[in-house]
C-alpha positions in Angstrom: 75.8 58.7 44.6 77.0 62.2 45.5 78.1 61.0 48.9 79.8 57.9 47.5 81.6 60.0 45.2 83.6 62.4 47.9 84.2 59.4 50.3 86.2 58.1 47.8 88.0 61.7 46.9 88.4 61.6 50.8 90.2 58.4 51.3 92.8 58.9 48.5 93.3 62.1 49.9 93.8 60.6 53.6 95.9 57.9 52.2 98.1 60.7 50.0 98.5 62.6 53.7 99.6 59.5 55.2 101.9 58.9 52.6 103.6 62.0 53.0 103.5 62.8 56.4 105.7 59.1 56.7 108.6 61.1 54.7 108.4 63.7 57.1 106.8 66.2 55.3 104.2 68.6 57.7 100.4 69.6 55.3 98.3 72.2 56.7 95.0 72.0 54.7 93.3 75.1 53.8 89.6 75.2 55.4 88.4 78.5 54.7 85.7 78.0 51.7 85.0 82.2 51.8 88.1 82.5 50.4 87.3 80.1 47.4 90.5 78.4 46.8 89.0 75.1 46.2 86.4 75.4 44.1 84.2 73.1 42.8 82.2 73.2 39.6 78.9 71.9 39.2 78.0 70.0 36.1 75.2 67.8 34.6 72.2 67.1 37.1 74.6 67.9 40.1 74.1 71.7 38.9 70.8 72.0 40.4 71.0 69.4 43.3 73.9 69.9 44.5 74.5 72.1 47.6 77.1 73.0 50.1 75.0 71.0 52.7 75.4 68.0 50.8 79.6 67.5 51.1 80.8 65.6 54.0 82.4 67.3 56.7 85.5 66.6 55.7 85.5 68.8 52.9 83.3 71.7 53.2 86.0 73.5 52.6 85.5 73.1 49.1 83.2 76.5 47.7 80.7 75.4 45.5 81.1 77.8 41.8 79.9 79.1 38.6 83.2 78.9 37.1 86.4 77.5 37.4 89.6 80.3 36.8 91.9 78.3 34.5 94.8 79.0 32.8 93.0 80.7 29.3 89.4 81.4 29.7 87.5 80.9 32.7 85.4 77.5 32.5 81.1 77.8 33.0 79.5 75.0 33.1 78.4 75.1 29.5 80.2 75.7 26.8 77.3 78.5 25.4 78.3 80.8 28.7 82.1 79.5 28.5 82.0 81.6 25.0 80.0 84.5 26.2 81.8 85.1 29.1 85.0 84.8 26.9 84.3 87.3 24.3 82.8 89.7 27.0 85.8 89.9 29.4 87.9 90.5 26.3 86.1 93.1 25.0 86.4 94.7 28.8 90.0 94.2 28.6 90.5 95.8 25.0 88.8 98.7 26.3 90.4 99.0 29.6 93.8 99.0 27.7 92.6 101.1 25.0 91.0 103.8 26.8 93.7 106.2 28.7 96.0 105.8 26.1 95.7 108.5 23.2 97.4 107.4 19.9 96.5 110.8 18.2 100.3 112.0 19.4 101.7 108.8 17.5 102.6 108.7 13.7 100.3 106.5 12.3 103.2 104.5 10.7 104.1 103.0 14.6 100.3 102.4 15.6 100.5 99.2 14.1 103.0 97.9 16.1 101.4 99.6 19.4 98.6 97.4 18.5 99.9 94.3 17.7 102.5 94.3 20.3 100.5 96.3 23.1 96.5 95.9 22.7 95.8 92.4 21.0 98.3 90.2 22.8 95.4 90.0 25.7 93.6 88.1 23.4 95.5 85.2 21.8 95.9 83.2 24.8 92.2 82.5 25.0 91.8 81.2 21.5 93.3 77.8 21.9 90.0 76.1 22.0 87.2 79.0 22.7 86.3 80.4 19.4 85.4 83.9 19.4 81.4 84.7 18.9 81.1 86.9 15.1 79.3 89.3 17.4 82.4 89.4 19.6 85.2 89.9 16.8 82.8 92.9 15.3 83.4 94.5 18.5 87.3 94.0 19.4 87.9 94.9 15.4 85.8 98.2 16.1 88.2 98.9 19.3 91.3 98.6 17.8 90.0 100.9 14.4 89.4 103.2 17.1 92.6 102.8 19.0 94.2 103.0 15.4 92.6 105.5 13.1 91.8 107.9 15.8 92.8 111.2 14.4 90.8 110.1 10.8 87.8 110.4 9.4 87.4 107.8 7.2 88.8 104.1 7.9 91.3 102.3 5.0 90.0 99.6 3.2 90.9 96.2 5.2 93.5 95.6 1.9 95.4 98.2 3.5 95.5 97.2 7.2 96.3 93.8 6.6 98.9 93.7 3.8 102.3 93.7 4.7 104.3 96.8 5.5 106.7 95.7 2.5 103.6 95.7 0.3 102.4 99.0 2.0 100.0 97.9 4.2 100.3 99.2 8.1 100.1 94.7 8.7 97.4 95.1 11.4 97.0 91.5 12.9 93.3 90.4 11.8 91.2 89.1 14.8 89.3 86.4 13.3 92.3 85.1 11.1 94.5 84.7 13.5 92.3 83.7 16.6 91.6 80.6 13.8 94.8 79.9 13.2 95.6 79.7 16.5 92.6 77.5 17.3 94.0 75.4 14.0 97.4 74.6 15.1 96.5 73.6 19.1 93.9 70.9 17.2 96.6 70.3 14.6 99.1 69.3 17.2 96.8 67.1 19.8 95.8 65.4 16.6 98.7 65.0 14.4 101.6 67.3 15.2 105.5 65.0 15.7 106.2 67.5 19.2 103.5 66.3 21.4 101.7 63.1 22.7 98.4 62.7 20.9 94.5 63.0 22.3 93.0 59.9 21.0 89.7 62.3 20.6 91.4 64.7 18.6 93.1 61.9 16.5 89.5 60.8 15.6 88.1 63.7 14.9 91.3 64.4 12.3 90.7 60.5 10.9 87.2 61.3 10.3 86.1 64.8 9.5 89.6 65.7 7.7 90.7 62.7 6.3 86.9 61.6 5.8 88.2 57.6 7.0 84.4 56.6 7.6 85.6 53.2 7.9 85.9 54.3 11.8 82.9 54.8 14.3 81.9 59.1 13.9 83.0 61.2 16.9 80.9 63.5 18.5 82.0 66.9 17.1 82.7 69.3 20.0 81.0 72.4 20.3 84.2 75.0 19.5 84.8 72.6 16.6 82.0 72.9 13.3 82.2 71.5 9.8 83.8 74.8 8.2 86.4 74.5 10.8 87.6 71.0 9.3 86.7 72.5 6.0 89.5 75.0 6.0 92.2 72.2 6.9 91.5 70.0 4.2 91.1 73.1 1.8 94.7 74.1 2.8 96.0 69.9 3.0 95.4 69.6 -0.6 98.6 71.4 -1.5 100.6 72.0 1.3 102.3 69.8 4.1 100.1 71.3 6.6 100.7 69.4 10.1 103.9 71.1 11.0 102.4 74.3 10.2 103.1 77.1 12.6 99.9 79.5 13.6 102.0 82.0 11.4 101.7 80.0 8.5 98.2 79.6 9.0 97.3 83.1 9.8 99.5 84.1 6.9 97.0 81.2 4.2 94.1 82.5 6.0 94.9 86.2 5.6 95.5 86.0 1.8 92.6 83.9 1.4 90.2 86.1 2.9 90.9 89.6 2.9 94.3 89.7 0.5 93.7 87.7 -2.2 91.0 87.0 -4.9 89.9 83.7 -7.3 90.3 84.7 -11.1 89.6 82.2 -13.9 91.8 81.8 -17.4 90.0 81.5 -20.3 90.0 77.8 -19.8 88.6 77.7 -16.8 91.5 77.1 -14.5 91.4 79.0 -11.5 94.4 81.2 -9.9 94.9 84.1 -7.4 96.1 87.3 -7.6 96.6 90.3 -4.9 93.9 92.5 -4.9 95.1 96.0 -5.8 94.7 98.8 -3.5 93.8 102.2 -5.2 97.1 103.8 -6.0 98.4 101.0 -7.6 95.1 100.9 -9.8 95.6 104.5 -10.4 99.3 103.9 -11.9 99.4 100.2 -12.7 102.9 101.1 -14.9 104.6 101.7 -11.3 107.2 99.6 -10.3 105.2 99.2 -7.0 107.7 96.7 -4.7 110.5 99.2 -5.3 107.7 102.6 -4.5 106.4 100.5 -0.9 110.1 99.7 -0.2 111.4 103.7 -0.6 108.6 104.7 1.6 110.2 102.9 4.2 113.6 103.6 3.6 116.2 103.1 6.9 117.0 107.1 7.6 113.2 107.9 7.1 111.6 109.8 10.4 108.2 107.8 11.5 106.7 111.4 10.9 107.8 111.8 7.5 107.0 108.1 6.6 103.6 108.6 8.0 103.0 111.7 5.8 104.3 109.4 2.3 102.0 106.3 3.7 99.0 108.9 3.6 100.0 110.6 0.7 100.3 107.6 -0.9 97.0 106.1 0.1 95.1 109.1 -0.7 94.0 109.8 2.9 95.3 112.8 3.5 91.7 114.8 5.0 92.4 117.4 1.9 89.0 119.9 1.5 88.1 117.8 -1.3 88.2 114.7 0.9 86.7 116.7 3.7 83.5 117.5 1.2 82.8 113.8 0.7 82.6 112.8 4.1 81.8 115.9 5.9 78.5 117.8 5.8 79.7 120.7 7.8 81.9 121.5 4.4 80.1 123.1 1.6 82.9 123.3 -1.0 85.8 120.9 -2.5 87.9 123.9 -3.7 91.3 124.3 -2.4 91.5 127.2 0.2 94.6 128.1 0.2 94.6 129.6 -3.1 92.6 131.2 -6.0 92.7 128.7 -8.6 89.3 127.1 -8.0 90.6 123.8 -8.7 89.7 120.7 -6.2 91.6 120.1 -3.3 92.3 116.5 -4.8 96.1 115.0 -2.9 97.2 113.6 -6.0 96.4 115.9 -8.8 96.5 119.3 -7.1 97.3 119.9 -3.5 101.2 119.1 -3.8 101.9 119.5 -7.2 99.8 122.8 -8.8 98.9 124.5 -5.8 100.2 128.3 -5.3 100.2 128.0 -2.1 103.2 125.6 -1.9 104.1 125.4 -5.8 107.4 127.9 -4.8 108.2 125.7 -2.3 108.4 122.0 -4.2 110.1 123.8 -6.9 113.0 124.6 -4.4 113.1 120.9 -3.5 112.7 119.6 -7.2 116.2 121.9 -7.9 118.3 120.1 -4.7 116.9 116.7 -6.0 118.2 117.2 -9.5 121.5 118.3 -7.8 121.5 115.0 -5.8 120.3 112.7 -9.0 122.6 111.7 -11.9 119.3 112.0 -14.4 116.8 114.7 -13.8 113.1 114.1 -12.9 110.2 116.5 -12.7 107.8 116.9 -10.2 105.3 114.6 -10.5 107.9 112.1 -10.4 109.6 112.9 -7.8 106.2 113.0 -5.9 105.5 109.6 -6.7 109.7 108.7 -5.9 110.0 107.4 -9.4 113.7 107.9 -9.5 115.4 106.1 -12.6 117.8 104.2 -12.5 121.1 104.0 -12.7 121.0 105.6 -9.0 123.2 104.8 -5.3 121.7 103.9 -2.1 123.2 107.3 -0.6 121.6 109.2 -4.1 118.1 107.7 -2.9 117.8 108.3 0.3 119.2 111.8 -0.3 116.5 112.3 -2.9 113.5 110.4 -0.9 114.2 111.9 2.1 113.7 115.7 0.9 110.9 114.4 -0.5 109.0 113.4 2.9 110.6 115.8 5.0 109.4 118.6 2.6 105.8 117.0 2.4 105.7 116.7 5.8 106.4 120.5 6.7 104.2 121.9 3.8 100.9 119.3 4.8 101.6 120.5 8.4 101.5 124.3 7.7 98.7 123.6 5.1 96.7 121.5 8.3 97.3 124.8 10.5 96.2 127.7 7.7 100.5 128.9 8.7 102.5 130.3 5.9 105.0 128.7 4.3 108.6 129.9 3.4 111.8 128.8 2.2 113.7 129.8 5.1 111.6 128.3 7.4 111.5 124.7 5.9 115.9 125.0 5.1 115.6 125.7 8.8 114.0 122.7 9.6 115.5 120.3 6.9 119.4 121.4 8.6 118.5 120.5 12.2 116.9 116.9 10.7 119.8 116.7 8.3 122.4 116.9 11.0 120.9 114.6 12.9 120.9 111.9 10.2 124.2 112.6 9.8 125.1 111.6 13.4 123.6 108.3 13.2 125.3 105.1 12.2 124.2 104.0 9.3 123.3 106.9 7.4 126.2 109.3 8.0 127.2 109.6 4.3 123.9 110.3 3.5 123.3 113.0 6.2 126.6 114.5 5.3 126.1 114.9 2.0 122.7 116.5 2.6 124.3 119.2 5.5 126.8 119.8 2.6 123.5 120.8 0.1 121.7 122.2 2.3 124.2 124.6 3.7 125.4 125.9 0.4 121.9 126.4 -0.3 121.7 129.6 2.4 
């Protein structure tokens, strides 16, 4: 049988020679097997029968291997290895990229988009149709937390890495979510989808396991395919015109479902969902909290400053209080820059009460209230609760002393360095001119050199 089979591969392939040697055209055959061009993969019985010795002359120049290098993932001759040899090599890959390159020099603001855009694209192109192993995601999502959150101790809840930047969230991509989604939409569109020609197979298995039409004979269910895959698409069918769905779409459903979102029940039983709330916005639930996430990423903003709100904001600033939770090596939660003996807590105490910087925001609260048509105190200015009625130019004026003041006074704080007045007007000039020579926000940054210089 095995010679029968590449006497017949040989004689199309003498009369497709023929054929094109009559047009004129010249073939030179590669016949070097050690260079494993033409490979030839094994499967079934032939895996353990089958030996080099066995081909006819004619085509020993085909190298017998364990895999085949596709476009994707390279093909084993079962699927079990196929998967394992999948995750492995990605993992490799992750770290390879990962490695050399030190994010602790990066504001943690743009890390998000170093990872999406620079460390996670390796792996999407594999996920058409080889599902990742659970062992496998655990160890890709622990690379990227490192790649991320290098510089702190103490990882953000997933809430926070997978919302939305306009929700506050740093919108890490999710591994398993969207390597689903992705494996979704490729079955979605051999099955059913309007752009491409369909796989009878793949039609089937949409007839039967997602339509449940058991008026049809059952397919045999792949291996990368199970019943929770099929489970999800008719889950997400039974409200939503889900064929044309883009892996976007999905990973967006997905996302929410799993890691955004939770199930709450009315008193009469009907179910809804609701986003689930990240601690600041438990803390101060009478927060406008749209408008708060949008001014924290106002156009105008530095990443640096930005950064410093995001923490601030989170409560992940590594304060001494925040250092005696997770640290054993620190014996007290008191502040240490001053004498007041109060907790070094970010919210309550180490901007807003603290001697060592009190002078300081009370300098900044004075050119706010200069900038704003309504005055605000401190804690509200903190939190950038500005009332209203207030201009674009008036907010960003106001928001941006705000983080650029924050930022000095954390930095100096992180360093045990003094802090003055003259030191941070210093600072906030340079940065204010530079705003003001940018396109967009040149009224703004005018307008602040114009308060900041009367302010010598």
């Amino acid at each position: 049988m095995k010679l029968e089979f590449f006497i017949i591969i040989e004689f199309f392939l003498h009369i497709f020679l023929i054929v094109l040697q009559y047009f004129g055209y010249v073939i030179e055959l590669h016949r070097d097997p050690a260079s494993g061009k033409v490979k030839l993969l094994r499967l079934g019985r032939w895996r353990g029968t089958l030996q080099h010795e066995d081909l006819p002359p004619s085509c020993r120049y085909i190298a017998s291997s364990e895999h085949l290098d596709m476009l994707g993932a390279p093909l084993f001759a079962s699927f079990r290895k196929t998967k394992q040899n999948n995750g492995v090599d990605l993992q490799d890959k992750l770290r390879k990229k990962a490695g050399p390159w030190s994010t602790k020099i990066m504001p943690i603001i743009q890390r998000s988009f170093s990872c999406n855009c620079y460390l996670l694209p390796k792996t999407w192109f594999r996920c058409h149709l080889i599902p990742l192993r659970k062992g496998d995601t655990d160890n890709l999502k622990k690379i990227v937390n490192r790649f991320v959150f290098a510089d702190q101790l103490e990882k953000p809840h997933d809430v926070i890495k997978y919302r939305p930047r306009s929700k506050g969230g740093l919108q890490m991509h999710n591994i398993e979510c969207k390597s689903l989604a992705i494996q979704i939409k490729s079955f979605l569109e051999m099955s059913v989808g309007s752009k491409f020609r369909h796989s009878l197979y793949f039609s089937a298995l949409y007839e039967y396991f997602v339509l449940e039409n058991h008026t049809i004979s059952a397919p045999r269910c792949p291996p990368f395919y199970n019943q929770k895959f099929f489970e999800e698409i008719k889950t997400a069918s039974a409200n939503n015109q889900v064929t044309e769905w883009s892996s976007k779409q999905w990973y967006c459903y997905l996302l929410e479902r799993r890691h955004l979102q939770r199930e709450i029940l009315d008193d009469d039983g009907v179910s809804s969902r609701e986003d689930i709330k990240c601690q600041a916005e438990e803390a101060y639930p009478e927060f406008d909290w749209d408008t708060t996430w949008a001014r924290i990423r106002l156009p105008g903003l530095s990443n640096e400053s930005r950064s410093t709100l995001w923490l601030y904001f989170h409560n992940l600033l590594p304060t001494q209080s925040r250092l005696h939770r997770i640290l054993r090596t620190v014996n007290s939660p008191f502040c240490l820059q001053c004498e007041t003996d109060e907790p070094d807590l970010t919210w309550s105490h180490t901007f807003l009460t603290c001697s060592y910087s009190i002078h300081i925001f009370q300098w900044m609260l004075e050119k706010i209230n200069s900038v704003l048509p309504i005055d605000v105190n401190l804690e509200t200015a903190l939190w950038l609760q500005f009332p209203p009625p207030i201009t674009e130019i008036e907010l960003l004026c106001a928001t941006w002393l705000v983080a650029e003041t924050m930022t000095y006074v954390w930095s100096r704080r992180k360093s045990r360095e003094n802090v003055s007045i003259a030191s941070l007007l210093a600072i906030l000039q340079i940065n204010a001119l530079h705003l003001s020579h940018t396109t967009n926000h040149s009224l703004a940054g005018h307008q602040l050199c114009n308060l900041l210089n009367n302010a010598v």
